[in-house]
DSSP file (Angstrom, degrees, kcal/mol; ACC not computed):
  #  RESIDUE AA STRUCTURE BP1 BP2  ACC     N-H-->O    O-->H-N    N-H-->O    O-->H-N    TCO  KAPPA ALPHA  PHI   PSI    X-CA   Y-CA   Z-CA
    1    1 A X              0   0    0      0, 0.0    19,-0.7     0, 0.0     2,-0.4   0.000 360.0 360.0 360.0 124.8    0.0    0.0    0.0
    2    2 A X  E     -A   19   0A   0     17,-0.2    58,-1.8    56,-0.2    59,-1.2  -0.782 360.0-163.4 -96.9 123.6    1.7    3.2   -1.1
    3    3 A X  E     -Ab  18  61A   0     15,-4.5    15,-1.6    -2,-0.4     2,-0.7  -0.976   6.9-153.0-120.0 140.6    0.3    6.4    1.6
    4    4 A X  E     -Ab  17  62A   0     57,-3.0    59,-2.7    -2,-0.4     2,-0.3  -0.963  10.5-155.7-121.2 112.3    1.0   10.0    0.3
    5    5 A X  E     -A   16   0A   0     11,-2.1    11,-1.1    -2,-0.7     2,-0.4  -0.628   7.4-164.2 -85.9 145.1    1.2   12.2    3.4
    6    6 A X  E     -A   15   0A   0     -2,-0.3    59,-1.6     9,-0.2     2,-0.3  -0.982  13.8-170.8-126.6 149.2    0.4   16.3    2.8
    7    7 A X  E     -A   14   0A   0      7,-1.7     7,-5.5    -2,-0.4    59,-0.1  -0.830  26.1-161.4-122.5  94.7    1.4   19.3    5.6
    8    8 A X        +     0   0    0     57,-0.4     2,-0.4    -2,-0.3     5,-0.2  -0.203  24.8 155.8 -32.2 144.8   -0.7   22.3    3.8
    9    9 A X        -     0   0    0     -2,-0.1    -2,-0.0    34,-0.0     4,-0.0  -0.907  49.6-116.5-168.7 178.0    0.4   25.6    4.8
   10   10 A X  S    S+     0   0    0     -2,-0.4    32,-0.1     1,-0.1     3,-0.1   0.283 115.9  54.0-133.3  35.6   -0.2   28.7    2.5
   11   11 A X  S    S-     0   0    0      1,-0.3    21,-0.8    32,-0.0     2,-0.2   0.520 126.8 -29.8-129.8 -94.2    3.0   29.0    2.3
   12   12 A X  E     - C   0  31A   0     19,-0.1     2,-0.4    -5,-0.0    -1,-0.3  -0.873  58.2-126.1-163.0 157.7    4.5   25.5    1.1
   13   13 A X  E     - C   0  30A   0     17,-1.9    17,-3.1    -2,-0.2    -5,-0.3  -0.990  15.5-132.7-131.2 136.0    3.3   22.3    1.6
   14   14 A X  E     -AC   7  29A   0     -7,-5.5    -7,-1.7    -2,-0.4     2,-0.4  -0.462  24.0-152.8 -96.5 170.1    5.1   19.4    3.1
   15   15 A X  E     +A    6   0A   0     13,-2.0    13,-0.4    -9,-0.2     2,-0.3  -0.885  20.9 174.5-139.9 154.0    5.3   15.8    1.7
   16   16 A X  E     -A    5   0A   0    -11,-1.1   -11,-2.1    -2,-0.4     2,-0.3  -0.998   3.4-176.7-153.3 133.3    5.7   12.2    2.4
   17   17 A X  E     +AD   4  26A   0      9,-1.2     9,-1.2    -2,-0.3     8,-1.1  -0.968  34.2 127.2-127.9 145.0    5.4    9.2    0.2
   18   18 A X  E     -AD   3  24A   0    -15,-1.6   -15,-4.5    -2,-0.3     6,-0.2  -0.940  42.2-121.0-166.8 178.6    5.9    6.0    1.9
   19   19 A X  E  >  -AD   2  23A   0      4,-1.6     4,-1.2    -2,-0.3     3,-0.5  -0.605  42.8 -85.8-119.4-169.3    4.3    2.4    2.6
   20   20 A X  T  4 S+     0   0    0    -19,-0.7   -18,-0.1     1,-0.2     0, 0.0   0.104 113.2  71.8-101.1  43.9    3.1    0.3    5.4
   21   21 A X  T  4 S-     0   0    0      2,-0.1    -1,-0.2     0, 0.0     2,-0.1   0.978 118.2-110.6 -63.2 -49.0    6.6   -1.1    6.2
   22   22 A X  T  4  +     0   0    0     -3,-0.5     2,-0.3     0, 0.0    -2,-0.2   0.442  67.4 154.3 -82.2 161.7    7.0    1.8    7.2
   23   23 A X  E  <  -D   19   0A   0     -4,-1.2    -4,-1.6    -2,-0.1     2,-1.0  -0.879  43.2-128.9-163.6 123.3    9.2    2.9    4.7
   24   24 A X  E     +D   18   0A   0     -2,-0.3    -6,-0.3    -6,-0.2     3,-0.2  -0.331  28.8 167.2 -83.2 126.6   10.0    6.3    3.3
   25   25 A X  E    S-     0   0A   0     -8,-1.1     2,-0.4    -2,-1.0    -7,-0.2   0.973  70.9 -12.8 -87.7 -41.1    9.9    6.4   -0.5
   26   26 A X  E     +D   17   0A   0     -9,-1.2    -9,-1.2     2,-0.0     2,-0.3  -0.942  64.4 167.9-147.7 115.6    9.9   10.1   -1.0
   27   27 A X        +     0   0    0     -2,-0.4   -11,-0.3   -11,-0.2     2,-0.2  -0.936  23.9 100.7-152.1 143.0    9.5   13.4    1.2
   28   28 A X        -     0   0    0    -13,-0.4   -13,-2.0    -2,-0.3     2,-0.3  -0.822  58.7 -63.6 177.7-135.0   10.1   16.6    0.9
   29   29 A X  E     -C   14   0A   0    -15,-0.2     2,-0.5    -2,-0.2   -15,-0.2  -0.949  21.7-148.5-131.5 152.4    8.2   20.3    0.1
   30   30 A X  E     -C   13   0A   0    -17,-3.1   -17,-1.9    -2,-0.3     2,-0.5  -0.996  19.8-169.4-126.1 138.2    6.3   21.7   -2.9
   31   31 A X  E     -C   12   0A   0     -2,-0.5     2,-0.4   -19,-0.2   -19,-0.1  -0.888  26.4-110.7-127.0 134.3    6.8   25.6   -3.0
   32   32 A X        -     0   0    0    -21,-0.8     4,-0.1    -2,-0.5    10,-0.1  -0.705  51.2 -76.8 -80.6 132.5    4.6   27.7   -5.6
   33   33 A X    >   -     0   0    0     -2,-0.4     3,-2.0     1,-0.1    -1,-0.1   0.328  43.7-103.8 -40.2 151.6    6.3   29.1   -8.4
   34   34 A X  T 3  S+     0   0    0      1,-0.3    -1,-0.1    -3,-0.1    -2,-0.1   0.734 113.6  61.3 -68.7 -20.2    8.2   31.9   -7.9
   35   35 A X  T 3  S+     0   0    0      1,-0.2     2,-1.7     6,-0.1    -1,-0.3   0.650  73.6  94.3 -72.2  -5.2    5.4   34.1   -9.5
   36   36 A X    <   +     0   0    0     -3,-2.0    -1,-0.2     1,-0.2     9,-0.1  -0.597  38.6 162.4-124.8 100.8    2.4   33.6   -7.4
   37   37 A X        +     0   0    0     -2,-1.7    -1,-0.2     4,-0.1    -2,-0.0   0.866  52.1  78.0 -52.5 -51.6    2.1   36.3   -4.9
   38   38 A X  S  > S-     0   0    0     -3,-0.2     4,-1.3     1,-0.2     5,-0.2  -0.030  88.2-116.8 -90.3-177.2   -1.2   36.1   -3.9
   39   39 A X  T  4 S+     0   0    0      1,-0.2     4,-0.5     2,-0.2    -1,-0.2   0.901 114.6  43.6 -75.6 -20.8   -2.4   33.3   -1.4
   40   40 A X  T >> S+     0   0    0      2,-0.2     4,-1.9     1,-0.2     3,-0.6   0.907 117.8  52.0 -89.9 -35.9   -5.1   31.4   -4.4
   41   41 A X  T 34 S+     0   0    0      1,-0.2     4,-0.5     2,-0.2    -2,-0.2   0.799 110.9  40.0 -69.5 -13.9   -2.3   31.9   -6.8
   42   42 A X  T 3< S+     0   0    0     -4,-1.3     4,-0.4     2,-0.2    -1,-0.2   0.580 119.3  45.9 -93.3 -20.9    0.1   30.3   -4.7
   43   43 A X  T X> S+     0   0    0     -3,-0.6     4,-1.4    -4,-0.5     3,-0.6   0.933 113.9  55.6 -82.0 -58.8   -2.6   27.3   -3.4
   44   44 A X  H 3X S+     0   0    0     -4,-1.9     4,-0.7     1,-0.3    -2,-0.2   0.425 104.3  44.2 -86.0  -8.2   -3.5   27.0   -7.1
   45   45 A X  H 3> S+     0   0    0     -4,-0.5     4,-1.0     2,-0.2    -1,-0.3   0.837 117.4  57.4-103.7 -44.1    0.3   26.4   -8.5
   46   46 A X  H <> S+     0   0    0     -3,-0.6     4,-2.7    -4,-0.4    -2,-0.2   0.855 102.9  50.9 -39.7 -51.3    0.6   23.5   -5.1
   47   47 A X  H  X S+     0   0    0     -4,-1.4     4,-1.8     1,-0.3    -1,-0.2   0.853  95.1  62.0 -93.1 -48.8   -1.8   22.0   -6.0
   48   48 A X  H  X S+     0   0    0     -4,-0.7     4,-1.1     2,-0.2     3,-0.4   0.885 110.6  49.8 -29.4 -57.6   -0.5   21.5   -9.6
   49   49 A X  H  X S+     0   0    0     -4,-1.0     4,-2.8    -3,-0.2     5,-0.2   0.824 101.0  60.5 -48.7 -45.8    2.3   19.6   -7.8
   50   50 A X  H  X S+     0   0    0     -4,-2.7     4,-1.6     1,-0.2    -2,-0.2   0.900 105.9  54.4 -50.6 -38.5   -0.3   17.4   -5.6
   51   51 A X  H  X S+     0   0    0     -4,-1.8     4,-0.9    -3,-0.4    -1,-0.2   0.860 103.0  50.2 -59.9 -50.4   -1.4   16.3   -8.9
   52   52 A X  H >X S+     0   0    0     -4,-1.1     4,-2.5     2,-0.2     3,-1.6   0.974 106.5  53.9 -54.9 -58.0    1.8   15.2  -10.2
   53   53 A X  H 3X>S+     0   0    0     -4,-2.8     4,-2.3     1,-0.3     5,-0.5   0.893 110.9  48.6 -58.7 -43.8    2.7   13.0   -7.1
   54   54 A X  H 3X5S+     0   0    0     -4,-1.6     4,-0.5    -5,-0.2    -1,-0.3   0.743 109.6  51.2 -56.9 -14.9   -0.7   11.2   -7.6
   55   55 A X  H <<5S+     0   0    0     -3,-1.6    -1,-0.2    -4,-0.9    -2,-0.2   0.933 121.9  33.9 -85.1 -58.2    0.0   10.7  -11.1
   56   56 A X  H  <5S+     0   0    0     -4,-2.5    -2,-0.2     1,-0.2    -3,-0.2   0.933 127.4  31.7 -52.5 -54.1    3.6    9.2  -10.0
   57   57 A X  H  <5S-     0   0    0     -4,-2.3    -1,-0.2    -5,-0.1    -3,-0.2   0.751  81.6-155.5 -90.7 -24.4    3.0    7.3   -6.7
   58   58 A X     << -     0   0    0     -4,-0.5   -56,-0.2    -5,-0.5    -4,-0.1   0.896  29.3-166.0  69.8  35.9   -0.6    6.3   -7.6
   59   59 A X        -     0   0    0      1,-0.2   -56,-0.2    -6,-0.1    -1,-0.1  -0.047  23.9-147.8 -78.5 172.4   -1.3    6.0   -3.6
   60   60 A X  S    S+     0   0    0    -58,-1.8     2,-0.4     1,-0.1   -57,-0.2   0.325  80.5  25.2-120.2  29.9   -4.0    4.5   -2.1
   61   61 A X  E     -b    3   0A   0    -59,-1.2   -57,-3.0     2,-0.0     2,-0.6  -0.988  67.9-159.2-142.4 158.3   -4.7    6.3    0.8
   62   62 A X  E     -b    4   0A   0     -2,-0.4     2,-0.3   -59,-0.2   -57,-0.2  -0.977   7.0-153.7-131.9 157.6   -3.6   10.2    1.3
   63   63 A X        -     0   0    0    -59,-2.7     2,-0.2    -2,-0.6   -59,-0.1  -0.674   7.4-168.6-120.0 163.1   -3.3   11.9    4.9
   64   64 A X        -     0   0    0     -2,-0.3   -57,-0.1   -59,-0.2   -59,-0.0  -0.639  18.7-131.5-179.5 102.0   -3.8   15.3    5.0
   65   65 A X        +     0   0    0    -59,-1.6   -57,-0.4    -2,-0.2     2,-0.3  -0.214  28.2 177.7 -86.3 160.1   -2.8   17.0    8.3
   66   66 A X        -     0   0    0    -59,-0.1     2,-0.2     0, 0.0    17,-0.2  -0.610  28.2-104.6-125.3 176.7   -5.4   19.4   10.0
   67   67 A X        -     0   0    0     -2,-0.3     2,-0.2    15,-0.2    15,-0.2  -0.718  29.0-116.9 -92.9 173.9   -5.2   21.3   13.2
   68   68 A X    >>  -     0   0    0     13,-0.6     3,-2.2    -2,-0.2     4,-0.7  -0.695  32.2-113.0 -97.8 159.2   -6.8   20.5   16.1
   69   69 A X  T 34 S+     0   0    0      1,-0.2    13,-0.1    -2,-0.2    -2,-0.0   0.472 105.0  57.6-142.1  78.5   -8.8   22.6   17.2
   70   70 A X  T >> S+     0   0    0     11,-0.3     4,-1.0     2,-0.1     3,-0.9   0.440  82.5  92.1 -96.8 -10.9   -8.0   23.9   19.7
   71   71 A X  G X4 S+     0   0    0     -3,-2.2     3,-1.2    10,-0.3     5,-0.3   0.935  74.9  65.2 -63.3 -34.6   -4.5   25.3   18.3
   72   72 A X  G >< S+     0   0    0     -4,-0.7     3,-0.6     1,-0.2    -1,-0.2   0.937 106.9  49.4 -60.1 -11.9   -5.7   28.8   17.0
   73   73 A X  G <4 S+     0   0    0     -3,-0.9    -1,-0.2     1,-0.3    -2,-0.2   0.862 117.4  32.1 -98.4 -11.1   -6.2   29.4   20.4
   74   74 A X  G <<>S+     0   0    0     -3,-1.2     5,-0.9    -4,-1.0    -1,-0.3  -0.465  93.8  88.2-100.9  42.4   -2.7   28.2   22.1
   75   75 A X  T < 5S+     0   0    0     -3,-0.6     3,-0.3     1,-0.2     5,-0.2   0.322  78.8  61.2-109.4  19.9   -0.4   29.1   19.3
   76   76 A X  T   5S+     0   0    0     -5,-0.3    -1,-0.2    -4,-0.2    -2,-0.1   0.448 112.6  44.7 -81.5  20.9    0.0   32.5   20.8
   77   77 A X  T   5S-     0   0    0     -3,-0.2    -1,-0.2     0, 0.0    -2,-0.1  -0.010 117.1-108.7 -59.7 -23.6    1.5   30.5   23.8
   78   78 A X  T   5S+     0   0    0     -3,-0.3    -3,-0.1    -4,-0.0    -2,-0.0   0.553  89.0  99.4 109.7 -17.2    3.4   28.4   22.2
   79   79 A X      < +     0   0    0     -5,-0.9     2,-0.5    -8,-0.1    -4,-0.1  -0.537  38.2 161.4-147.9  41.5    1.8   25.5   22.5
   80   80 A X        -     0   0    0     -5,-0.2     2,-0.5    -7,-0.1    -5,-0.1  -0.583  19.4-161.3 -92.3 136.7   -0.2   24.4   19.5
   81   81 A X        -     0   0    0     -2,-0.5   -13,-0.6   -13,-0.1   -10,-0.3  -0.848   6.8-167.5-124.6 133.1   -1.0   21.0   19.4
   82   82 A X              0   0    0     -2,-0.5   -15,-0.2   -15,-0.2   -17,-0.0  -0.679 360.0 360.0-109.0 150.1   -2.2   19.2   15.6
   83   83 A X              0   0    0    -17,-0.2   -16,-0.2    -2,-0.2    -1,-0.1   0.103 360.0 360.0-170.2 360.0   -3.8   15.9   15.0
């Protein structure tokens, strides 16, 4: 079973390709071309990348990390916690 992990940000998004050895096959970040300032040009060029790794890895399951949510309200503290 091949699992394609995502960390979203609006930013970059981080990446994981791996199975259920576990075993990493791939990881690393997809950063939106250097042109796209605004935050929907910048999702919309990510997201162009998400595509590719499904094309490549084929996975069959994807993760897609969230907050919890309680974080918007501890990360002025320090202390944000994601799940």
């Amino acid at each position: 079973m091949t699992i394609l992990s995502l960390d979203p940000s609006t930013t970059w998004i981080g990446f994981a390709v791996g199975d259920e050895r576990p075993q990493i096959i791939e990881a690393g970040r997809l950063v939106p071309s250097s042109g796209a300032g605004h935050a929907l040009d910048r999702v919309r060029s990510m997201s162009y990348d998400i595509l590719t790794l499904i094309e490549q890895y084929n996975p069959d399951l994807v993760l897609i990390e969230t907050p919890a949510p309680q974080a918007p309200r501890l990360a002025n503290r320090g202390q944000a916690t994601y799940g």
